[in-house]
Kinemage of the C-alpha trace (Angstrom):
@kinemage 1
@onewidth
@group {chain A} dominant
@subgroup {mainchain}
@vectorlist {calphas} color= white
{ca unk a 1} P 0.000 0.000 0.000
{ca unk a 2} L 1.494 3.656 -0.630
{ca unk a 3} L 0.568 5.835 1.441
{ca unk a 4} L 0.994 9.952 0.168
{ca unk a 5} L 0.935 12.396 2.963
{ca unk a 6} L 0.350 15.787 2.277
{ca unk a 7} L 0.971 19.517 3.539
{ca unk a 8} L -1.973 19.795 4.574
{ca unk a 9} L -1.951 16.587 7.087
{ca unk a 10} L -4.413 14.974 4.292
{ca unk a 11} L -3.246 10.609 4.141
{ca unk a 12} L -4.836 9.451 0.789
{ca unk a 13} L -4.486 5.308 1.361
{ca unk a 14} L -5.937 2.415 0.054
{ca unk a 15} L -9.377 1.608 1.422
{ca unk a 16} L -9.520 -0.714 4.738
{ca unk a 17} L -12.415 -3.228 5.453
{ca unk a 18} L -13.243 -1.255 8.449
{ca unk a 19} L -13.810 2.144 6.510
{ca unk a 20} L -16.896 0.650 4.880
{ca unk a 21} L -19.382 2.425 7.642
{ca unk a 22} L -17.655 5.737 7.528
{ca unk a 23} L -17.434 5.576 3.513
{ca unk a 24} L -21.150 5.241 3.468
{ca unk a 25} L -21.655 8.121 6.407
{ca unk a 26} L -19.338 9.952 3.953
{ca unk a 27} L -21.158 9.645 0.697
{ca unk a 28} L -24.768 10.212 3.078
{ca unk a 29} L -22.917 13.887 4.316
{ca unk a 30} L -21.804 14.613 0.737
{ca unk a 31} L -24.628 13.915 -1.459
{ca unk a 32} L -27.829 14.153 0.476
{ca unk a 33} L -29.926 14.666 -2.263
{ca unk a 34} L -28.850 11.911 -3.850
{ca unk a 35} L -28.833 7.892 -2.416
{ca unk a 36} L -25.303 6.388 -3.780
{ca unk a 37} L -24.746 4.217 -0.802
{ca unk a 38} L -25.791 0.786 -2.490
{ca unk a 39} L -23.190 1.702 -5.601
{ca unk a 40} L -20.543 2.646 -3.124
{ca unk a 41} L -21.347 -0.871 -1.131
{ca unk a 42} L -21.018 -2.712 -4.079
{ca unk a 43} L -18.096 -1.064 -5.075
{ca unk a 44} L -16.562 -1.840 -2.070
{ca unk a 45} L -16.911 -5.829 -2.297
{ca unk a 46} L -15.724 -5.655 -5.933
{ca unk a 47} L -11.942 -6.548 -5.348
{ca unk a 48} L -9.407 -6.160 -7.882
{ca unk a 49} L -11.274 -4.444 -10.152
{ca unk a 50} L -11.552 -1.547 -8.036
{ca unk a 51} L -8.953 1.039 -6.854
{ca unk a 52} L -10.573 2.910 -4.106
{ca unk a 53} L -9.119 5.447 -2.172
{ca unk a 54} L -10.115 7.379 0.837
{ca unk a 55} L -8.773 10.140 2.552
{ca unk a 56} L -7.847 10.757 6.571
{ca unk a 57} L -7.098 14.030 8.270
{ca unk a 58} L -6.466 13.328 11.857
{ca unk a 59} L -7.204 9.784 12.198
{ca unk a 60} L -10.894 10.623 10.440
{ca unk a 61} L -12.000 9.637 7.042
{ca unk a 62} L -13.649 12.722 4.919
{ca unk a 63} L -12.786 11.771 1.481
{ca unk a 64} L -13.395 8.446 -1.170
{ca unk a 65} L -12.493 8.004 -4.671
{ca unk a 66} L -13.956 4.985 -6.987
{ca unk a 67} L -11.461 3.936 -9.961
{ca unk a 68} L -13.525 0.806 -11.857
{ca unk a 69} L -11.863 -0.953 -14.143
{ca unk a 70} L -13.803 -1.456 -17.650
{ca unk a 71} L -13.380 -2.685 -20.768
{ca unk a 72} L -14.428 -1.183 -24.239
{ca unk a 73} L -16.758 -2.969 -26.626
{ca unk a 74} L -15.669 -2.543 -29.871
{ca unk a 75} L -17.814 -3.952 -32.964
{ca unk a 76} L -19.223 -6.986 -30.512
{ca unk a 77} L -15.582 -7.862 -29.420
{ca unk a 78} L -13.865 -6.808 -25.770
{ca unk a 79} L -10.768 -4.209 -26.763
{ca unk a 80} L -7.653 -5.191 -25.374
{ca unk a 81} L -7.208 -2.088 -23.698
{ca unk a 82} L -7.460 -1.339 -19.962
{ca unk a 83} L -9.689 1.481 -18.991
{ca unk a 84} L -11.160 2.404 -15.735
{ca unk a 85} L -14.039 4.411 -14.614
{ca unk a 86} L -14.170 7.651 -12.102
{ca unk a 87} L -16.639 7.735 -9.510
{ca unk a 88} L -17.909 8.760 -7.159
{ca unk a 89} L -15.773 10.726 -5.297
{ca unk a 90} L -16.882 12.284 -2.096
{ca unk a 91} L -15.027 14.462 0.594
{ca unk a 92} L -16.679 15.600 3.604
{ca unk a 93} L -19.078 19.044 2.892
{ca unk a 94} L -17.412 20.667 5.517
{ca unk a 95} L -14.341 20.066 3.985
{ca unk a 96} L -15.313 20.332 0.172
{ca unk a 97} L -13.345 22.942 -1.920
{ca unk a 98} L -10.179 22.435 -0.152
{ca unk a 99} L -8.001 20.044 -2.663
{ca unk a 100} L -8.893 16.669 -1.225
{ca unk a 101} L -11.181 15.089 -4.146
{ca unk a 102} L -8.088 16.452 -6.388
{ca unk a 103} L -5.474 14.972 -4.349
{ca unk a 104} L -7.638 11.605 -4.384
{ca unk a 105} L -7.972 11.568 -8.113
{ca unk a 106} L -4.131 12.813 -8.829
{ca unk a 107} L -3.477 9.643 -6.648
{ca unk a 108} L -5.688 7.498 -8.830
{ca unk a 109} L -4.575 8.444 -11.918
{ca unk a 110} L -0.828 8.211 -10.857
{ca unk a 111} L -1.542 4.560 -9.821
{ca unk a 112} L -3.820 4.069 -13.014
{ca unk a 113} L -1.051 4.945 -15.518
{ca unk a 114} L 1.806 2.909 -13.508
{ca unk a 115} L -0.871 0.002 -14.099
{ca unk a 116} L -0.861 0.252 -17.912
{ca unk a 117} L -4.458 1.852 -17.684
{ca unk a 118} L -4.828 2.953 -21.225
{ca unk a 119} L -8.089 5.582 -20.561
{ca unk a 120} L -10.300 6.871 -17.667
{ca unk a 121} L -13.769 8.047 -18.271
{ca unk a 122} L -15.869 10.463 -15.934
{ca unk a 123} L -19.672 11.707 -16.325
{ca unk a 124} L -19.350 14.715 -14.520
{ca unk a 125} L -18.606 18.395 -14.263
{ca unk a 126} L -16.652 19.331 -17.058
{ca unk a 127} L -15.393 22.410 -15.366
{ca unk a 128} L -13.958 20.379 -12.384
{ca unk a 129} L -12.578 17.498 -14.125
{ca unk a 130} L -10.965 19.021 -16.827
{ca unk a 131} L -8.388 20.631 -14.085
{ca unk a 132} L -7.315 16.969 -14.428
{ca unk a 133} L -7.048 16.945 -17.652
{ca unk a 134} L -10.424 15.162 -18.676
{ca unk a 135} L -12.133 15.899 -21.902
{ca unk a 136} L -15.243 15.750 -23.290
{ca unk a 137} L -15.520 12.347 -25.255
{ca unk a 138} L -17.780 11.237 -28.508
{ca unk a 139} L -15.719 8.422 -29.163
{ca unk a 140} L -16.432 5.872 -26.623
{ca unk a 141} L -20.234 5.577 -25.454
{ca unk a 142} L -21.085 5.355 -22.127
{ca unk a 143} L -22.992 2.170 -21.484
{ca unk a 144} L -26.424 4.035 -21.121
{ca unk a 145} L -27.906 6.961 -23.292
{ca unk a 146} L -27.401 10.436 -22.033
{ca unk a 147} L -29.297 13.137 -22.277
{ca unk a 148} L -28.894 16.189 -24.237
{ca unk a 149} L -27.762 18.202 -20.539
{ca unk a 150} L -25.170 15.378 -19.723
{ca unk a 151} L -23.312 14.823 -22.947
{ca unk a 152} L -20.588 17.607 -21.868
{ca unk a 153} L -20.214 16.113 -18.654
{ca unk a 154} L -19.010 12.458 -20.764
{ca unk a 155} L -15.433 12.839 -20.819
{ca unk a 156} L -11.853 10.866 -21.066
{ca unk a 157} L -8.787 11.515 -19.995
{ca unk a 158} L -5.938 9.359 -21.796
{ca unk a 159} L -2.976 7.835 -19.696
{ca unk a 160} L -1.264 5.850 -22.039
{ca unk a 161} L -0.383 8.027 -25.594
{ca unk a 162} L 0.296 5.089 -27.849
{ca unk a 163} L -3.065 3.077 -26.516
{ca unk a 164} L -5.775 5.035 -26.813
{ca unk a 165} L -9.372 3.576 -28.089
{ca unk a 166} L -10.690 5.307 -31.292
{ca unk a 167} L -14.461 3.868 -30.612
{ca unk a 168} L -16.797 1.766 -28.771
{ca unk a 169} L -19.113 0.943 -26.222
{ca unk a 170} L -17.563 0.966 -22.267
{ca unk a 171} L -18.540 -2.261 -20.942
{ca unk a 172} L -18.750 -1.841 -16.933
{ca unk a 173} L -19.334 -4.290 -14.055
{ca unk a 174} L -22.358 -5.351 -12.789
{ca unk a 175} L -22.341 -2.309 -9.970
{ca unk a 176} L -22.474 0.060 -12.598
{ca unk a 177} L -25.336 -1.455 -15.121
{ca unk a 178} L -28.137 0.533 -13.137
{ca unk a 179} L -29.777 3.121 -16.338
{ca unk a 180} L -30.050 5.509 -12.909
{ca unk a 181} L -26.827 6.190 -12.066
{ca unk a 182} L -26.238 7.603 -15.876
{ca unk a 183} L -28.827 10.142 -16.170
């Protein structure tokens, strides 16, 4: 496990089977308008297709990041490249705007790339995810239609130059295949 500490006393570290009940406090804090606890619990029983992250200040959790790996469907056949999905990420409201969901992805993608990760996608907001680099993508379809207001917020980042997918379909584990979650 590597374990980055930062100036500001912020530990990003691989998730621990005991963080599970804070995680989900976490994600209940973050998003209350919104119910992502049963993704996030079935993200964290996933295994090795998952790099998940969380964030301590103090001894206390108040951030998680979700890496999923995915494949890409291309013309009925699996690609051979490695991508991974973003998300969610959560960091504690009180805490929000401070760097920590940053640090969390920077993390993620630094681990992603060592791991021969070709491509990560995001749906979110383009103006906080392109900071990282993201882009809006029309190459690679999510696995559910968007609508019109989310297409922006579909976007790639690549991590390997000489493998990145032209087109296709991102295939995504069964935690994901839930039309909800995509619109």
């Amino acid at each position: 496990m590597r374990i980055s500490i930062l100036s500001t006393h912020i530990e990003i570290s691989d998730v621990l089977p005991e963080n599970s009940g804070d995680i989900e406090q976490l994600y209940r804090d973050a998003f209350p308008d919104e119910d992502l606890v049963p993704l996030v619990k079935k993200l964290l029983v996933s295994g090795d297709d998952v790099l998940s992250l969380t964030a301590t200040k103090g001894g206390n959790l108040v951030g998680h990041a979700v890496f999923t790996t995915c494949g890409i469907a291309v013309e009925n056949e699996t690609s051979d490249h490695r991508v991974a999905l973003l998300g969610p990420v959560a960091v504690l409201a009180a805490l929000q705007k401070q760097g920590i969901g940053g640090r969390m992805i920077q993390e993620g993608l630094e681990r992603l790339t060592v791991a021969g990760i070709a491509q990560v996608f995001v749906l979110g907001d383009p103006s906080y995810y392109s900071r990282f680099g993201f882009q809006e993508d029309g190459f690679i379809i999510p696995p559910y239609p968007l609508t019109e207001q989310w297409r922006p917020a579909w976007q790639s980042k690549s991590l390997q130059n000489d493998m990145q997918v032209q087109s296709g379909i991102l295939t995504v584990p069964v935690a994901w295949k839930d039309a909800s979650l995509w619109s």
